[in-house]
C-alpha positions in Angstrom: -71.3 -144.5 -9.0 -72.6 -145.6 -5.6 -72.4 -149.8 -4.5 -75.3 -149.7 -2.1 -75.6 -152.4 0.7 -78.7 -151.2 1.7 -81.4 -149.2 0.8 -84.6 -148.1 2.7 -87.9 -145.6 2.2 -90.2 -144.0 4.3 -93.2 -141.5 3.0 -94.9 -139.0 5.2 -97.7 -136.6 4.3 -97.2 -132.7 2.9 -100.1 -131.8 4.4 -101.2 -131.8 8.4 -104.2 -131.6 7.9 -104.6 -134.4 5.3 -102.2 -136.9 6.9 -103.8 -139.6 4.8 -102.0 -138.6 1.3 -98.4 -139.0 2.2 -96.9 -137.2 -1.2 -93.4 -137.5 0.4 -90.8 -139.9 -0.3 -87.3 -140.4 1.1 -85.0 -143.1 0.3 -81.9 -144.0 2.2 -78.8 -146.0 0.9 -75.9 -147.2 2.4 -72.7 -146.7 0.2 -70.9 -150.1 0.8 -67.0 -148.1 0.7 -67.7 -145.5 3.1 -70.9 -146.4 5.0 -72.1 -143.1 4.3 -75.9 -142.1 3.9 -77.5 -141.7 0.0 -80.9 -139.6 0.9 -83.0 -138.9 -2.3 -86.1 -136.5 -1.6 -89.0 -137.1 -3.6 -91.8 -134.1 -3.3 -94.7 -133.3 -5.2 -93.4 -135.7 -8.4 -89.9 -134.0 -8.1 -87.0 -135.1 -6.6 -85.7 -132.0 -4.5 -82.3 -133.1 -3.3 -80.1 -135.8 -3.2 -77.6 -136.2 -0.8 -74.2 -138.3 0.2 -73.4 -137.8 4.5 -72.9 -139.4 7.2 -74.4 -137.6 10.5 -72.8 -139.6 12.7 -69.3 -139.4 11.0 -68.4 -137.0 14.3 -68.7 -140.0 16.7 -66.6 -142.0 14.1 -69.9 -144.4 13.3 -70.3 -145.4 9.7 -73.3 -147.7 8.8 -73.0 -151.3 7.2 -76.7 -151.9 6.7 -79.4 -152.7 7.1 -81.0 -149.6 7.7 -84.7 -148.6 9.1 -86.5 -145.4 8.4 -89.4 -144.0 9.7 -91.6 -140.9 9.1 -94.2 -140.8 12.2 -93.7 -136.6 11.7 -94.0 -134.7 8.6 -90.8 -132.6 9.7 -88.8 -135.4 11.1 -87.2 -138.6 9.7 -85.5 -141.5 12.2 -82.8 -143.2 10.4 -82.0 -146.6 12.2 -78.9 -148.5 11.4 -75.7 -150.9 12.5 -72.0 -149.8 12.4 -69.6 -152.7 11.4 -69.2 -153.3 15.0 -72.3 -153.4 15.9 -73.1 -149.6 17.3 
């Protein structure tokens, strides 16, 4: 069982060329022990893949929250968030 500290969503469209139906989900937590990321993919109705990691855990970053996420892209998702000291 995950204690998250944050928890953000973004959707984004399937489709290029129907931009205006975003089908896709993704929401982010922050696991309060390790400040590593929860992702859960939600696609047509289905959730795809869920997901514990940190991809910043090479520069020794982990988040505290809050976290931002954005989906301008339908192949890209920014994940935006604050380390405990500040990074």
């Amino acid at each position: 069982m995950y204690k998250l500290d944050s928890l953000a969503a973004c959707s984004s469209a399937s489709d290029l060329n129907q931009p205006g139906i975003r089908d896709v989900v993704d929401v982010f937590g922050v696991d309060a022990s390790s400040g590593d990321i929860l992702q859960l993919h939600l696609e047509k109705d289905s959730w795809l893949q869920a997901q514990l990691l940190n991809p910043y855990q090479e520069n020794g970053t982990r988040f505290s929250g809050p976290i931002t996420v954005s989906a301008l892209n339908p192949d890209r998702v920014d994940l935006l968030g604050a380390g405990p000291n500040g990074e």
